[in-house]
Backbone as ProteinMPNN parsed JSONL, in Angstrom:
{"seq_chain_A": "XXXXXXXXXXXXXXXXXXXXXXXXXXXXXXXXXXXXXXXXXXXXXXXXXXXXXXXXXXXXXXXXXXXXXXXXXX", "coords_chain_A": {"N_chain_A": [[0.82, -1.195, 0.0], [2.217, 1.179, 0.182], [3.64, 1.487, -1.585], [2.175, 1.762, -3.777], [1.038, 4.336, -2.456], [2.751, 6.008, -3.249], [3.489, 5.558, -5.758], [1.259, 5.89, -7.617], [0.138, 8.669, -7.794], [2.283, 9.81, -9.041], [1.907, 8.25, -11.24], [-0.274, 9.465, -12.219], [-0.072, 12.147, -12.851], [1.765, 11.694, -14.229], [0.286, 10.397, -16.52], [-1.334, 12.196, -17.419], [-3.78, 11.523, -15.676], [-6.328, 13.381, -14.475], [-8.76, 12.469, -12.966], [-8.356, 10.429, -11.613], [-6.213, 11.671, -10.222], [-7.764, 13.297, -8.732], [-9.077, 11.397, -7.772], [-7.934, 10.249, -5.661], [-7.093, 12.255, -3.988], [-9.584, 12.885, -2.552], [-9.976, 10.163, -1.353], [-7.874, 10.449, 0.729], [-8.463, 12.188, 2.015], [-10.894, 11.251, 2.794], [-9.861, 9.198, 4.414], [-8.607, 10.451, 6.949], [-9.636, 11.134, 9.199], [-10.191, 8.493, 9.424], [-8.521, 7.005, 10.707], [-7.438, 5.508, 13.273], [-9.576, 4.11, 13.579], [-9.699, 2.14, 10.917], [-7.299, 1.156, 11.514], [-5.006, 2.393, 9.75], [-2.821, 3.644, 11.294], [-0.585, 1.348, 11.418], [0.183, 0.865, 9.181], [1.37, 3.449, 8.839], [2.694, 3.428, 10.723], [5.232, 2.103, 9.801], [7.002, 3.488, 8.017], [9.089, 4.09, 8.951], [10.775, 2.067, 8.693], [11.897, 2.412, 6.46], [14.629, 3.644, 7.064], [16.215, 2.494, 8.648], [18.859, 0.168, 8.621], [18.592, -2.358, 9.006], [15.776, -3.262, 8.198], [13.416, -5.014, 6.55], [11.963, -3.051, 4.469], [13.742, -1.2, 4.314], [15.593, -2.688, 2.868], [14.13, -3.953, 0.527], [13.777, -1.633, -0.348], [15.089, 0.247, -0.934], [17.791, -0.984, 0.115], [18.785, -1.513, -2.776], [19.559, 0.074, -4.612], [21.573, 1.133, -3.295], [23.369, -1.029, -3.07], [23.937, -0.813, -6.072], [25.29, 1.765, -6.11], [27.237, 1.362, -4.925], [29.153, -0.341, -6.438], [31.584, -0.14, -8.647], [31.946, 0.906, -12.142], [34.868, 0.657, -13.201]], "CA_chain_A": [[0.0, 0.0, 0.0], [2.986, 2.392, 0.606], [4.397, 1.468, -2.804], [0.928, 1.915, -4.707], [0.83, 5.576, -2.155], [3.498, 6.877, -3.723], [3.023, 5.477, -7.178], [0.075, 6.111, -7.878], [0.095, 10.031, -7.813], [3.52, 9.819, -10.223], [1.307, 7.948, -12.461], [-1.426, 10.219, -12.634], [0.664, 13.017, -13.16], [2.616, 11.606, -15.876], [-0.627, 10.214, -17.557], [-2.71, 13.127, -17.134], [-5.31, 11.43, -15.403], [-6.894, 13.964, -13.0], [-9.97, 11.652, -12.36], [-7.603, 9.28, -11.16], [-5.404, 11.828, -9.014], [-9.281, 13.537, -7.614], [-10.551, 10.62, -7.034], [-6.934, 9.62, -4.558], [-7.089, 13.349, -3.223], [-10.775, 12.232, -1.987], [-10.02, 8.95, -0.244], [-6.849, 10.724, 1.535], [-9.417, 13.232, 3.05], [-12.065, 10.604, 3.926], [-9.141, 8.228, 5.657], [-7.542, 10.453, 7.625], [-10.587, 10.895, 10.376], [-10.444, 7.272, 10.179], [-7.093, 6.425, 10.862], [-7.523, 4.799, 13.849], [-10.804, 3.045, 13.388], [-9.018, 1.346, 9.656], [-6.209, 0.497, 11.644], [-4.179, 2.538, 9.086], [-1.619, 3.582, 11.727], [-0.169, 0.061, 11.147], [1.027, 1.385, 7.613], [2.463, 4.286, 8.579], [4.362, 3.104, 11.537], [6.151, 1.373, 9.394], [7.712, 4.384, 7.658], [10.377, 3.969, 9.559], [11.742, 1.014, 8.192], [13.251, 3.047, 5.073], [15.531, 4.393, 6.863], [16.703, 1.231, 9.287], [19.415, -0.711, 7.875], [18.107, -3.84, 9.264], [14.876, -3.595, 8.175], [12.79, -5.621, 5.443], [11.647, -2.372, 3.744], [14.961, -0.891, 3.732], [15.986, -4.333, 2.195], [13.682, -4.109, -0.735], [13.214, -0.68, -1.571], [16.613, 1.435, -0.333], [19.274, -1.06, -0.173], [19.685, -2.214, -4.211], [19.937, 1.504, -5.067], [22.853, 1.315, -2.382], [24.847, -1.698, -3.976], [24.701, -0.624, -7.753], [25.8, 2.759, -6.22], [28.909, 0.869, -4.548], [29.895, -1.191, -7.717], [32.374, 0.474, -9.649], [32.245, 0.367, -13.619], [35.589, 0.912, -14.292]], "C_chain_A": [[0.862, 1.257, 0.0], [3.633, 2.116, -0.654], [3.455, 2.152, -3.694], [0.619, 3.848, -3.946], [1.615, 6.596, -2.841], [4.044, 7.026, -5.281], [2.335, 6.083, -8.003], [-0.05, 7.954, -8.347], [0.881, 10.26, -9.175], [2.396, 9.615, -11.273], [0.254, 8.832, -13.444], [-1.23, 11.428, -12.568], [1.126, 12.796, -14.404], [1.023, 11.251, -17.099], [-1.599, 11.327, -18.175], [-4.13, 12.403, -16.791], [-5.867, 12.38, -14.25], [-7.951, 12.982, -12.617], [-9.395, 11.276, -11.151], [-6.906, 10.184, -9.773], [-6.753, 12.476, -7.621], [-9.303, 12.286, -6.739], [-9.323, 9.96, -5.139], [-6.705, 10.794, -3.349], [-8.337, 13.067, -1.71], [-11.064, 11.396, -0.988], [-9.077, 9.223, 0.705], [-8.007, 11.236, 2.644], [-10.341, 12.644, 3.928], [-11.37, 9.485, 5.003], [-8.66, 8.902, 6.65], [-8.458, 10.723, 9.142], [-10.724, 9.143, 10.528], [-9.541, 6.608, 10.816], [-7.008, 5.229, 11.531], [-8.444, 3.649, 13.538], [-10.559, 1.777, 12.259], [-8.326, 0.686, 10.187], [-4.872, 0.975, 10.903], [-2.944, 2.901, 9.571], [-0.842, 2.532, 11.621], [1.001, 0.629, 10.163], [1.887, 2.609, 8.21], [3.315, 4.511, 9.84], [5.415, 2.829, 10.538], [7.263, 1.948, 8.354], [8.814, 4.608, 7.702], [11.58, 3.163, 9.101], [12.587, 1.421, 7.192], [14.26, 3.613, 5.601], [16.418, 3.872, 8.321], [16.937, 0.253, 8.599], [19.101, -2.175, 7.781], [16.972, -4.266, 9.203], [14.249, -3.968, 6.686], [12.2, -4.347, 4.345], [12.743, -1.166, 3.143], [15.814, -1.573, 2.383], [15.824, -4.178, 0.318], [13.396, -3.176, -1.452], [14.83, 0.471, -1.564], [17.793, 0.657, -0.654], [19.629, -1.827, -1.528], [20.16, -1.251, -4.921], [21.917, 1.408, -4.634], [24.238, 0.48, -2.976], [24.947, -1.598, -5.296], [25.364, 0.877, -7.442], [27.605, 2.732, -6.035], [29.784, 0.132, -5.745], [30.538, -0.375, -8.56], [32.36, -0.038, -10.699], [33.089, 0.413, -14.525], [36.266, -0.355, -14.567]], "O_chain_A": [[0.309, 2.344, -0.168], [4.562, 2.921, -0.703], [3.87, 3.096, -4.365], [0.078, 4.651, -4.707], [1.279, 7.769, -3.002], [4.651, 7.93, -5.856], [2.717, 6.725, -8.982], [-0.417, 8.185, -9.499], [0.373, 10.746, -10.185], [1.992, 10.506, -12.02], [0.037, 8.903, -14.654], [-2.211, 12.073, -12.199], [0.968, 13.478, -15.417], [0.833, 11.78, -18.194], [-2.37, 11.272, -19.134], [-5.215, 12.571, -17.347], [-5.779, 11.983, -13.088], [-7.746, 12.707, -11.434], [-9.717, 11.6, -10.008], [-6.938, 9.749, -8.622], [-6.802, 12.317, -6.402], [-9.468, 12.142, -5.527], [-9.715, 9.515, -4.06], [-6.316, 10.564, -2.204], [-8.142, 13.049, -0.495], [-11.886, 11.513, -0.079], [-9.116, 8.465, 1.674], [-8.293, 10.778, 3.75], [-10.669, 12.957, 5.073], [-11.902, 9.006, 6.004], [-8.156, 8.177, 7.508], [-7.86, 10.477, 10.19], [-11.235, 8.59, 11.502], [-9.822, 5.613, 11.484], [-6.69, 4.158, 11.014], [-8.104, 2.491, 13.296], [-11.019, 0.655, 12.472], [-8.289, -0.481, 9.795], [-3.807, 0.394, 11.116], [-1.948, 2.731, 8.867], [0.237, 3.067, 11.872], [2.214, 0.773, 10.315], [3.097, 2.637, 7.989], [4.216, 5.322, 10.051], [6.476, 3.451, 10.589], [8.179, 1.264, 7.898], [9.539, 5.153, 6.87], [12.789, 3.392, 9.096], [13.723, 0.991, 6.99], [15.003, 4.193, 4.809], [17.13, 4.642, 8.965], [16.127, -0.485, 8.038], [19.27, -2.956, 6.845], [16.656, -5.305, 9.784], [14.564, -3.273, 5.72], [11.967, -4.803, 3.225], [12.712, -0.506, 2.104], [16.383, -1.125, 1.388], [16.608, -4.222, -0.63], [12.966, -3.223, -2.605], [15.235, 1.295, -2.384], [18.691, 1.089, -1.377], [20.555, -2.638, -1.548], [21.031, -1.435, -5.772], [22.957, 1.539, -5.279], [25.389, 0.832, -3.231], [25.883, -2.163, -5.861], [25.994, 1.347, -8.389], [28.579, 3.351, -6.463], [31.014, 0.152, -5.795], [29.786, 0.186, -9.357], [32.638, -1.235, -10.776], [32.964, 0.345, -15.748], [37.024, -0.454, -15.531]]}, "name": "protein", "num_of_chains": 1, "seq": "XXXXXXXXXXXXXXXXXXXXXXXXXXXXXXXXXXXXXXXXXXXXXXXXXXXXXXXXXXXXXXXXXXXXXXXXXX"}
């Protein structure tokens, strides 16, 4: 869901879909009185993890950037 949050917008920017970015503006506004009640704090504890070396979301979204940055191509 935190991949598709921050996707999603890109996409509908680059495509020109406004429908698409309304209709995500919309559901931000109607989740965020729910937060609790969804459970969505869950998700965005987990925010954290990008930027903890030892964590599974570091893993898969931060650290492959990290080793093609270390690989030298000469």
């Amino acid at each position: 869901m935190l991949v598709l949050a921050i996707c999603l917008p890109i996409y509908a920017l680059m495509r020109r879909r406004w429908g698409l970015l309304l209709f995500g503006i919309i559901a931000l506004i109607v989740m965020i009185p729910l937060l609790e009640y969804l459970h969505l704090d869950l998700f965005l504890s987990r925010l954290g993890e990008f930027g903890s070396t030892r964590s599974s979301g570091f893993a898969r979204f931060v650290g492959g950037f990290l080793s093609f940055r270390s690989v030298s191509l000469e």
